[in-house]
C-alpha positions in Angstrom: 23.3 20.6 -15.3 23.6 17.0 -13.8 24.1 18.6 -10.8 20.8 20.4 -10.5 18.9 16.6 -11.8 20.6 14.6 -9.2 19.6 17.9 -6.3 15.8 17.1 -7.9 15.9 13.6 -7.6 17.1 13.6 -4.6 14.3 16.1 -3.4 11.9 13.7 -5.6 12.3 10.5 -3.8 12.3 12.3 -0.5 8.9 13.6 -1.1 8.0 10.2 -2.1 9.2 8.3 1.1 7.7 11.0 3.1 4.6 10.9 2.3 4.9 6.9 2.2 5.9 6.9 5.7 3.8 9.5 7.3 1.1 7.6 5.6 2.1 4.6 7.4 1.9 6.7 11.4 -0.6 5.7 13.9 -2.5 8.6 14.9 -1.9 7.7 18.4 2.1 8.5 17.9 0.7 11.1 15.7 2.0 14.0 18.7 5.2 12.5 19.8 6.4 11.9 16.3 4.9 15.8 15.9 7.3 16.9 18.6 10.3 15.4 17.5 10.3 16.7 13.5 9.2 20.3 15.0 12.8 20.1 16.9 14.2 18.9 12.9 12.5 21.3 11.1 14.2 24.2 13.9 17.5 23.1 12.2 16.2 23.0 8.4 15.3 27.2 9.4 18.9 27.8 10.2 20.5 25.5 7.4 17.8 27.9 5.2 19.0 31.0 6.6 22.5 30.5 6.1 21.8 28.8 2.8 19.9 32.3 2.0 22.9 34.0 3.0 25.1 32.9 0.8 23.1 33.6 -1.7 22.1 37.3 -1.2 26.2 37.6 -0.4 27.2 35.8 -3.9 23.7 37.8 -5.7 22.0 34.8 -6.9 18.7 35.7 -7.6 17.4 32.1 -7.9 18.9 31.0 -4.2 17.6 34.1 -2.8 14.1 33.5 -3.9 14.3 29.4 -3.1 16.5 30.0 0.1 13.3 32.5 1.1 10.7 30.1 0.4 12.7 27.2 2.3 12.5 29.8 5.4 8.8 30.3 4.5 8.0 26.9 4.5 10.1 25.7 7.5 9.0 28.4 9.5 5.2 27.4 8.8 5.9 23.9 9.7 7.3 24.6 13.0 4.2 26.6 13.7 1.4 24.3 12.7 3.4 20.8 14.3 3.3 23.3 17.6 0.1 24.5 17.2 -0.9 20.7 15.9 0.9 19.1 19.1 -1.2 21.8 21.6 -4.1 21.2 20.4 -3.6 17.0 20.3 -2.1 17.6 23.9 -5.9 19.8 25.0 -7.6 16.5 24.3 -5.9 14.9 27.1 -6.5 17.7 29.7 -9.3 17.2 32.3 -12.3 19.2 31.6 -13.7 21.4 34.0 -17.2 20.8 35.9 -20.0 23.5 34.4 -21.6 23.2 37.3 -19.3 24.6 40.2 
């Protein structure tokens, strides 16, 4: 049981400074900072796939569940900070004349 509290508090004040210090981002380093967590959040999929692993091989229904919604999750990130960083990066394109 102290286990699983210190696991929460740890994923607590994680959330906490988070949020503090993407609050705290410029929106001009807004994209580079984008890039760099999309490459972070690759490795969280793969530390959630083989954390999902082990739990469908020792039948924990709990991990399986968690270890799916970690994939879930991660994988959603990587998508919207890509899909976030092309759309940031469009704004700096040159635009094409209408009238040619």
């Amino acid at each position: 049981m102290g286990e699983i509290m210190l696991l929460i508090f740890v994923f607590v004040i994680a959330g906490f400074l988070g949020v503090e210090l993407i609050a705290k981002v410029p929106s001009q380093l807004h994209t580079p900072l984008m890039s760099g967590t999309n490459a972070i959040s690759g490795i969280t999929i793969v530390g959630a796939i083989s954390a999902t692993a082990i739990a469908v091989h020792s039948d924990g229904l709990i991990g399986t569940i968690f270890g799916f919604l970690a994939i879930v999750f991660a994988t959603i990130n990587v998508v919207g900070g890509y899909l976030v960083t092309d759309r940031m990066l469009g704004m700096f394109k040159k635009k094409e004349d209408k009238n040619k």
